[in-house]
C-alpha positions in Angstrom: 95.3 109.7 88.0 95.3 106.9 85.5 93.6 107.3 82.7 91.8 104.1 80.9 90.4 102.4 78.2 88.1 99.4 78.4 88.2 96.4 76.0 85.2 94.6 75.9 83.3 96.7 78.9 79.6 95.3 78.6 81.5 91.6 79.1 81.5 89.8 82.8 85.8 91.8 83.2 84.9 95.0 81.6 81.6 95.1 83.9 84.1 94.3 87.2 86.3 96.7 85.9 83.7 99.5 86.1 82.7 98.3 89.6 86.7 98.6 91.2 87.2 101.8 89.4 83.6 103.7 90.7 85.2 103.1 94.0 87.7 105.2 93.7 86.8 108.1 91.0 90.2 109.8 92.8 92.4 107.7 91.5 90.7 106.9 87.8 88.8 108.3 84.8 87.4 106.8 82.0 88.8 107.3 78.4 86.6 105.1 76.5 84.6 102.0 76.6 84.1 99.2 73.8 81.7 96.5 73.2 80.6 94.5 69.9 77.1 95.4 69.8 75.3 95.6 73.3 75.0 99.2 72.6 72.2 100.2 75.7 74.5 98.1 78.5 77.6 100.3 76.4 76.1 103.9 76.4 74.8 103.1 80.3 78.0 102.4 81.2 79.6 105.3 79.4 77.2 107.6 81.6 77.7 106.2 84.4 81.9 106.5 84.3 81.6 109.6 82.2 83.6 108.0 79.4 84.8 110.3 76.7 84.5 108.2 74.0 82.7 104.5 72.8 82.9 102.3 70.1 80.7 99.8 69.2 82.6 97.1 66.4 79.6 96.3 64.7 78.5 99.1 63.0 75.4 98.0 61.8 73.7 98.8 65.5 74.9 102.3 64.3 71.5 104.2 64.0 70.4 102.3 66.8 73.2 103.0 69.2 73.0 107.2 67.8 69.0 107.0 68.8 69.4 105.5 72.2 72.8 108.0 73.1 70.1 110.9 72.4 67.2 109.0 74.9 69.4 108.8 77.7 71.3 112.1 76.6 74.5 110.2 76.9 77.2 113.2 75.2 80.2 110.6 74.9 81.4 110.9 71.3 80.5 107.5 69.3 82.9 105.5 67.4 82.0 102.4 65.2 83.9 99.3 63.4 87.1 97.2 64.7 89.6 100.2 63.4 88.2 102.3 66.0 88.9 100.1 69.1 92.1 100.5 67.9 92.8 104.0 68.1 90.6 104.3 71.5 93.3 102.6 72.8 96.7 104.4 71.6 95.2 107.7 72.5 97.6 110.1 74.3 95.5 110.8 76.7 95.1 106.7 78.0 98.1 105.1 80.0 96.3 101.8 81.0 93.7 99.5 78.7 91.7 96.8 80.0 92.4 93.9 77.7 88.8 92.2 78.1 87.3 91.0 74.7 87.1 87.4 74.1 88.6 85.5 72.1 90.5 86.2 68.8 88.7 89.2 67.7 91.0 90.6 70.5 94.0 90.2 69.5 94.4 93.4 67.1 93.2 96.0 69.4 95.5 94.1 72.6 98.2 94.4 70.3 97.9 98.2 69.2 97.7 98.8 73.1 101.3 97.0 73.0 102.5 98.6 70.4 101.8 101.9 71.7 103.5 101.1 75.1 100.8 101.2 77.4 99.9 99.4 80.2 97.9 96.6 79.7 96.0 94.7 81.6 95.6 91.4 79.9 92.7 89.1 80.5 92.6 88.3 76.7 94.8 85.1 76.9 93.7 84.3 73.3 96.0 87.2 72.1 99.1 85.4 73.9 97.8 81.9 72.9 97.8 82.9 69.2 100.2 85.3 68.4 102.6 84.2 71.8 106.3 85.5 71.1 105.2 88.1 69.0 103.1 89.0 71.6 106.0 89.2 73.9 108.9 90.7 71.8 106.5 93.3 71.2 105.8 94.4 74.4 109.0 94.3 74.7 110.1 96.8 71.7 108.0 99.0 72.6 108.4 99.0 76.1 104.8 98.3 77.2 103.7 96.9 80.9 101.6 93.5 80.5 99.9 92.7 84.1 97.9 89.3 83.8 93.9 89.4 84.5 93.6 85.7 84.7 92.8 85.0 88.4 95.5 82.2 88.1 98.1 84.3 86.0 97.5 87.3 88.9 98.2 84.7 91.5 101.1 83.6 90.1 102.2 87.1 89.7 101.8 87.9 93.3 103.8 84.8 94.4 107.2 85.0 92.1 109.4 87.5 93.6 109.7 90.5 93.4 113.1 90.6 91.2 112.2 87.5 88.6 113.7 87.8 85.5 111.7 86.4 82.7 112.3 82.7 82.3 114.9 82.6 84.8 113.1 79.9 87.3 116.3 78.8 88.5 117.7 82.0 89.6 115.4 82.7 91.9 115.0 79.5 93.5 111.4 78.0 91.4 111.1 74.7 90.8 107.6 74.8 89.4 104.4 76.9 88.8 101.3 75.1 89.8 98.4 76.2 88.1 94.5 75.2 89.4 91.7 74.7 88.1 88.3 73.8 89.8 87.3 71.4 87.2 84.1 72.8 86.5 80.5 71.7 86.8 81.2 68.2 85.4 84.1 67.8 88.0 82.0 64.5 89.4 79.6 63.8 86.6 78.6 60.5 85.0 81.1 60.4 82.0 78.8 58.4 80.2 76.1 60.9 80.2 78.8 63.8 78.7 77.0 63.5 75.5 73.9 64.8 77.3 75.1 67.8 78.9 73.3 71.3 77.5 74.4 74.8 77.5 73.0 75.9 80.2 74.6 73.0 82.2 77.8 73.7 80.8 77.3 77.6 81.7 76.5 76.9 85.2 80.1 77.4 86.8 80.1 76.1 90.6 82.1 78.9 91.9 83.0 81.5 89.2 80.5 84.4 87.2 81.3 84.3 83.6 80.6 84.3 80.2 79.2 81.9 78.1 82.3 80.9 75.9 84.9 80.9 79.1 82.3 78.8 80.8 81.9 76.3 78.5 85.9 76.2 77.9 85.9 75.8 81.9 83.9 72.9 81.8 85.7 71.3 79.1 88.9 72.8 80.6 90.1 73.9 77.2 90.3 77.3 79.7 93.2 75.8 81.6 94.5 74.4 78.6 94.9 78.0 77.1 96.1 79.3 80.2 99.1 76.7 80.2 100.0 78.2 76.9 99.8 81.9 78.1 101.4 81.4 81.7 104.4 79.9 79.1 104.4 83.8 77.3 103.5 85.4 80.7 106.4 84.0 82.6 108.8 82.6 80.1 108.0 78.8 80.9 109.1 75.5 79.5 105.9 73.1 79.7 107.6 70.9 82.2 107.4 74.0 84.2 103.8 74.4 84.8 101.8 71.3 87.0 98.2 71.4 86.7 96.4 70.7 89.6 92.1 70.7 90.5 91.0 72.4 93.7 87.7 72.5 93.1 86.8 75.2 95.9 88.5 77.9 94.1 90.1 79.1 96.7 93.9 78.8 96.5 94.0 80.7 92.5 97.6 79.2 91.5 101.0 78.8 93.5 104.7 78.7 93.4 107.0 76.2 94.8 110.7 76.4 95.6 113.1 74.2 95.4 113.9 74.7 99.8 110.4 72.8 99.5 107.9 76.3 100.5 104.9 76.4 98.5 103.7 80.2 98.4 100.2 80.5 97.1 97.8 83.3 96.5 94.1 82.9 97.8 90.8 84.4 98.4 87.4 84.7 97.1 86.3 83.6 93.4 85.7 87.3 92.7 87.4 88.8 89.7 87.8 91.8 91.2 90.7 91.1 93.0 93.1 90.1 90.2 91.6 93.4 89.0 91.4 95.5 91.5 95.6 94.3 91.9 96.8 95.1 88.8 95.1 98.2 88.6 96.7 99.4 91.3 100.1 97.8 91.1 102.2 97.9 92.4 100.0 99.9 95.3 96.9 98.0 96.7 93.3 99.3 96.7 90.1 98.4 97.8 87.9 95.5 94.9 84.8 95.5 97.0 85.2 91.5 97.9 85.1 90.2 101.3 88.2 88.8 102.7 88.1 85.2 102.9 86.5 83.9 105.9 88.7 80.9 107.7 86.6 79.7 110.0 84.4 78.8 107.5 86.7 76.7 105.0 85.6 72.9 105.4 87.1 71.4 102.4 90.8 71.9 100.9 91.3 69.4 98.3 93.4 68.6 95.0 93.6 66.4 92.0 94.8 65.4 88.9 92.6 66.1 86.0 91.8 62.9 84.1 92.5 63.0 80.6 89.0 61.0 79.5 87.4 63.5 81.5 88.8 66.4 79.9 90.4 65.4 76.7 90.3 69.4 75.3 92.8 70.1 78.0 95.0 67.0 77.1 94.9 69.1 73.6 95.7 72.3 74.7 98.9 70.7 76.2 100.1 68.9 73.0 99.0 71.5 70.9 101.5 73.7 73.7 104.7 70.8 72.8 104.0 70.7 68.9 104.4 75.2 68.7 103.1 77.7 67.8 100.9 77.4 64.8 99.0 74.4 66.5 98.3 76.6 69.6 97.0 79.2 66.9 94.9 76.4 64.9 93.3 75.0 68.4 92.0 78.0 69.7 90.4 79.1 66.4 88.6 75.9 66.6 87.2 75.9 69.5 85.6 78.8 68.7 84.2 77.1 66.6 83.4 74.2 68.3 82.0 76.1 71.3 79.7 78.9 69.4 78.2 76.0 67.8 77.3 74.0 71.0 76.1 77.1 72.3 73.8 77.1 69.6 72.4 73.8 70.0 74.5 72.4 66.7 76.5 70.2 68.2 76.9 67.9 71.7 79.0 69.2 74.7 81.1 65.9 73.6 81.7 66.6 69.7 83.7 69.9 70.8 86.9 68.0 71.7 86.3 65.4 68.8 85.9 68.2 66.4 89.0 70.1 68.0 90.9 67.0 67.6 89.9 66.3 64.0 91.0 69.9 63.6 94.1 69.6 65.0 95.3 66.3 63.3 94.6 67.6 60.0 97.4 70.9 61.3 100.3 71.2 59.8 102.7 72.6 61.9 104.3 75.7 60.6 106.5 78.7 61.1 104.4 82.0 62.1 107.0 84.9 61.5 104.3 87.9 61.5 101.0 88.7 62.7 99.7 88.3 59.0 100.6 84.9 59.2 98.8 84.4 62.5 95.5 86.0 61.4 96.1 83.3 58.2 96.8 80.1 60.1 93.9 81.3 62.5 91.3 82.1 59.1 92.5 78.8 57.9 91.7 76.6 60.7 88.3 78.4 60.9 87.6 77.0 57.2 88.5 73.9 58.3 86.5 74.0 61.0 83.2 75.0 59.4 83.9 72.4 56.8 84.3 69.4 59.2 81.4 70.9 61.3 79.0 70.0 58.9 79.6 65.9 59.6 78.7 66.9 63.4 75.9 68.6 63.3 72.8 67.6 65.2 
């Protein structure tokens, strides 16, 4: 029986997470869920898994949160403020924590799951983008299990073998790692109308159900970008490694090829709940609830070469991935910024790479020795960010 703990449960992972493991109640039990605020979608959850414990990180929903736990006569014990998720995590009683919160603000509580030697299953690829060989040597240390989320990370995963050593590609034969991406909803769109595009364009994935910010990063492909930099930590990479490649029917998630000339790739449905339902049962296989795929009925099969003035936020994650460390750090904080702000009608779809760019020019590269100096360079390009934002907005 594996006991668990959910980062970020109310999100589009935490919610698939909940749907693989109330398929087989034999086999898990909930620990405790999280979420920022969405306290009803939170405490529903929680009764529905029979969680012993939740934590909301905003504590200002606290009264709310108490009041609506008494309605439903929901009897998990409450927890509030970003300490908490914390020690939800390193609790004796949990083995495995779904790493699901997006973006920076889940980098502390992935890393306390580290640190306490769990296993973790990582679909936070901010944490490994910012904080990356920290990341790693702490794991490490402490002699945690990190199994990757990321449909494309998973799929690469399944195809190494089974006795890869961390960065040794030429020991077992690799001669690349060949990550897809679908390119999005603006795959085949004017380029000329970019500046045009709205939220709800941006949000309206062709094949994939997610959330708002890894949709937008999807159509910009700053997502891919981000998952170059963590398939580096995941797998020990060099850049010259990993080949990007566009298949927009989602259908192969990434590949492996050898240097005999075989190409082994992973496949099936754009369904999260297979890299899911894998890693939680690793290195067993269960049941995810998605239907195999469905031969007969594959028409297309095509790939590509992303164009860099189609998707100039990629062509940054991949310098930003050469220059180190810092500028990895600097990038993803920005686009946070960038992003929040399209979402909220300040800026064009366009002005997120320009403003990432500006961002990034202005970074000076520098030496991050400790996860205070992460949190630092990643505050710092914020500021800069908010600062600069205010020459873009609409």
């Amino acid at each position: 029986m594996q006991t668990i703990s959910i980062l970020g449960s109310t999100g589009s992972i935490g919610t698939s997470t909940i749907d693989v493991i109330a398929r087989h109640p034999e086999q898990y039990q909930v620990y405790a869920l999280t979420a920022h605020r969405d306290y009803q979608k939170l405490l529903n959850q929680a009764q529905a898994v029979n969680a012993t414990h939740v934590v909301l990180s905003d504590d200002s929903v606290m009264a709310d949160a108490r009041d609506y736990a008494v309605t439903i006569g929901c009897t998990a014990q409450l927890h509030f403020g970003a300490t908490a998720l914390e020690t939800v995590v390193q609790a004796d009683e949990v083995n495995t924590v779904m790493a699901a919160i997006v973006g920076a603000a889940g980098l502390l509580p992935t890393l306390a799951a580290v640190e306490a030697g769990k296993r973790v299953l990582l679909a936070n690829k901010e944490a490994l983008v910012m904080s990356g060989q920290l990341f790693i040597e702490s794991a490490n240390r402490n002699n945690a299990t990190i199994l990757p989320i990321d449909s494309e990370h998973n799929a690469i995963f399944q195809c190494l073998p089974h006795d890869f050593t961390y960065g040794e590609l030429a020991d077992s034969g690799i001669s690349k790692v060949l990550l897809t991406g679908s390119g999005g909803p603006f795959l085949e769109y004017d380029i000329t109308a970019f500046a045009d595009i709205t939220p709800a364009q941006a949000c309206a994935h062709p094949n994939w159900d997610m959330g708002q910010k890894i949709s937008v990063d999807s159509a910009t492909m700053m997502n891919k970008g981000l998952e170059f930099i963590e398939a580096r930590w995941l797998f020990g990479l060099d850049n010259k490694d990993i080949e990007i490649v566009l298949h927009p029917q989602s259908t192969i998630h990434s590949m492996v090829q050898y240097v005999d000339g075989s190409v082994i790739a992973q496949m099936g449905e754009p369904d999260m709940r297979t890299p899911i339902a894998h890693a939680l049962a690793f290195p067993q296989r269960i049941s995810s609830g998605v239907a195999p795929l469905d031969f007969s009925q594959l028409r297309d099969f095509t790939f590509s070469t992303p164009c860099p003035e189609r998707y100039p936020n990629l062509y940054l994650a991949l310098a930003a991935a050469k220059r180190g460390q810092s500028a990895c750090t600097a990038l993803n904080a920005c686009n946070e910024i960038a992003v929040a702000a399209f979402l909220a009608g300040q800026i064009g779809f366009t002005q997120i790479a320009q403003l990432n760019s500006l961002i990034l020019s202005k970074h000076i590269d520098i030496l991050l020795p400790s996860i205070p100096a992460v949190l630092a360079c990643d505050e710092l390009a914020r500021q800069l960010a908010r600062q600069y934002l205010q020459e873009f907005l609409c």
